[in-house]
C-alpha positions in Angstrom: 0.0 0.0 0.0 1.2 3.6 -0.9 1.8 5.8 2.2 2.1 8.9 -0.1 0.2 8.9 -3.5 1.0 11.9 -5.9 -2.2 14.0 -4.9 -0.6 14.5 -1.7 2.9 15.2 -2.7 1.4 18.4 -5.1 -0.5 19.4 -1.9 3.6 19.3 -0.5 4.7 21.2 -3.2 2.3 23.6 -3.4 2.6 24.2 0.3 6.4 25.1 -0.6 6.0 27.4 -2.9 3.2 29.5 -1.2 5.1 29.6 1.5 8.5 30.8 0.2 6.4 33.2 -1.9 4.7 34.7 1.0 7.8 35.1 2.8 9.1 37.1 0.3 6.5 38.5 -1.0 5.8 39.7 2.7 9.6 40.4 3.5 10.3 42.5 0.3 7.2 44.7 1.5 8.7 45.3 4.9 12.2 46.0 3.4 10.8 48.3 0.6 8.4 50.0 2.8 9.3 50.6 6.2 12.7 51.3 8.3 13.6 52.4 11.6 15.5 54.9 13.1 16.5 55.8 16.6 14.9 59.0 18.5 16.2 61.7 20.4 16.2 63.8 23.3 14.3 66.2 20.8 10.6 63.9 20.3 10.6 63.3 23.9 8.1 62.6 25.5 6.5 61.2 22.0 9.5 58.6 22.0 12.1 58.1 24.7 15.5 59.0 23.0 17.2 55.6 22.2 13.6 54.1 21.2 13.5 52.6 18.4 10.4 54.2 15.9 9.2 52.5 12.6 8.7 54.8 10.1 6.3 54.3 6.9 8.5 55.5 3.6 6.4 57.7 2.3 6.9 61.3 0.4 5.6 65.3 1.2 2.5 64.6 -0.8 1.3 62.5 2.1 2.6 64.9 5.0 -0.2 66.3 7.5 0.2 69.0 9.6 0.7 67.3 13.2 2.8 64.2 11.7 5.9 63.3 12.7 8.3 62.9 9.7 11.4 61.5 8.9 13.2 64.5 7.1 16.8 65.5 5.6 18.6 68.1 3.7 21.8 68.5 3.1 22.3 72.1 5.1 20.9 71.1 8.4 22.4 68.0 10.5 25.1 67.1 8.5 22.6 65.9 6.0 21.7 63.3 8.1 17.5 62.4 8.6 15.6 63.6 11.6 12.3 63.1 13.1 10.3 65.9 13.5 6.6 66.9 13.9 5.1 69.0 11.1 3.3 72.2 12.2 2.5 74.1 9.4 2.4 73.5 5.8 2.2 75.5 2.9 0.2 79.0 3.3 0.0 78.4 6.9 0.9 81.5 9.3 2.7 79.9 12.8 3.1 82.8 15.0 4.9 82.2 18.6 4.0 84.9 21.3 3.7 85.4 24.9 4.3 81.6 25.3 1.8 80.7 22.5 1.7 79.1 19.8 -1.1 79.7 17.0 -1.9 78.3 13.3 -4.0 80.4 11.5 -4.8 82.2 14.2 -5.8 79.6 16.4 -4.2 78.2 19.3 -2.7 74.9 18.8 -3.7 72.5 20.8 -0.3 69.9 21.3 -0.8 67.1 23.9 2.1 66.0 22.6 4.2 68.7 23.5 6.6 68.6 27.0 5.8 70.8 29.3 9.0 73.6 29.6 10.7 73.8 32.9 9.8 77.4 34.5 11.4 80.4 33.1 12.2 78.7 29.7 11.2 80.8 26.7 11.7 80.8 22.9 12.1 84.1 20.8 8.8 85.4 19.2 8.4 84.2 15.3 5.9 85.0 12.8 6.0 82.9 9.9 4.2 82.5 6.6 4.9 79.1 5.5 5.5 79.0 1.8 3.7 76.8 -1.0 5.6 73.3 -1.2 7.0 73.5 2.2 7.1 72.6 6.2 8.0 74.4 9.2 8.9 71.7 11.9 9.0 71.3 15.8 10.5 69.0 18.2 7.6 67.9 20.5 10.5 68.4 23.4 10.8 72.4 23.1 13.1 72.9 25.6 16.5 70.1 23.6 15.2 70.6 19.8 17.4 72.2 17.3 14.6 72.7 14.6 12.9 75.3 12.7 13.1 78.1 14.9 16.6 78.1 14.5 16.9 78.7 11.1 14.6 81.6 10.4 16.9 83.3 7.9 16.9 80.6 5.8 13.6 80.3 4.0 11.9 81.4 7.7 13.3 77.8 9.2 11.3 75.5 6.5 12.4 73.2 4.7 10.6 71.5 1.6 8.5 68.8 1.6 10.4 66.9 -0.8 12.6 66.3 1.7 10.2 64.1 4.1 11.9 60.4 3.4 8.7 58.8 5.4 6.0 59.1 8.0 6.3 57.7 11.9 3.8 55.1 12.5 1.6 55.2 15.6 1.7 51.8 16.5 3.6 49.5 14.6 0.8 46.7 13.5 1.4 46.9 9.9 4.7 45.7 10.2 4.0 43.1 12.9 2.0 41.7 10.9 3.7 41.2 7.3 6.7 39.9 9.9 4.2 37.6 11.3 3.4 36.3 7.4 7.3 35.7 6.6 7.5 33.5 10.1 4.1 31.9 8.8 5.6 31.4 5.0 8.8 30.1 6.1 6.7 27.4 8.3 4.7 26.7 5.6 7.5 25.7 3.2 9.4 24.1 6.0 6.8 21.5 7.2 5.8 21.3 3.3 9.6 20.5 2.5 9.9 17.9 5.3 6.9 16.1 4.2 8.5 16.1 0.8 11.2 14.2 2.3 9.6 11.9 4.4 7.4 10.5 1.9 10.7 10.4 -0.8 11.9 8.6 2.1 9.0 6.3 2.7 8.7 5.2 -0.8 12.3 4.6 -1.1 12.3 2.1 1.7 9.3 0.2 0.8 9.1 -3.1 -0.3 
């Protein structure tokens, strides 16, 4: 009697091949779409500094003024990326006085924001963001060398062609395509051994 006829060994086969081509298929997507950098002292208390922040690759098309982007140019940091949080966009007015900040006139609200020590205090600004670009913040006020530091240059934005991807709020997304390479690599693993094991078996039949 046959232990393994050949319906079962395509069900093997094909049990390879999906799996290897969900785990790459699955593993290309988390190469190709996401990456993850390492915060600083400047996103605190949004990320400790040292914790580790996956970031969706994305362009300034997709930017929204609150989100905290993954940015570079070549004048500012060395050229290196930084994560930042967006708060204005093009033909937005950000105006800082008497200790508050307001878009468009309103006061923004910015739970996100750590609360400055007593006595700290940042230099009035008024700006007009233009057309095609971002004026940033570092949700840690007091340790954050962004855009109100570089108001002579384009009133501290910078464009949003820069923005190399978007930080994601929890990081399910990429749990889960890792959790479909795990599953794909079982898949062809247990379909491979039973590949082998019933080579095996008809091999040492009489």
């Amino acid at each position: 009697m046959k232990l393994f006829t050949p319906a079962p060994r395509l069900v093997y086969l094909a049990l390879v091949v999906l799996g290897a081509l969900t785990a790459a298929g699955a593993l290309w997507t988390v190469l190709s779409s996401y990456t993850v950098v390492t915060a600083r002292a400047a996103m605190e208390p949004t990320y400790r500094e040292g914790e580790r922040v996956v970031v969706e690759r994305s362009g300034g098309n997709d930017v929204r003024r609150g989100d905290v982007v993954l940015y570079g140019v070549p004048d500012r940091y060395g050229g290196l990326p930084v994560l930042q949080r967006v708060i204005g966009l093009g033909g937005d007015r950000v105006v800082f006085a008497d200790g508050t900040l307001t878009i468009n006139g309103t006061r923004a609200d910015e739970p996100y924001a750590k609360k400055a020590d007593a006595g700290f205090d940042t230099a009035p600004y008024d700006v007009k963001v233009p057309d095609g670009r971002m004026f940033l913040l570092g949700d840690n006020r007091e340790n954050s060398n962004d855009s109100r530091y570089f108001l002579s240059e384009d009133s501290g934005t910078v464009p949003t062609a820069a923005v190399q991807g978007r930080a994601l709020e929890s990081g399910g997304a990429p749990v889960g395509l890792g959790l479909a390479v795990a599953l794909g690599v079982l898949a062809a693993f247990v379909g491979g051994i039973c590949m082998l094991a019933g080579r095996r078996t008809r091999r040492d039949s009489p």
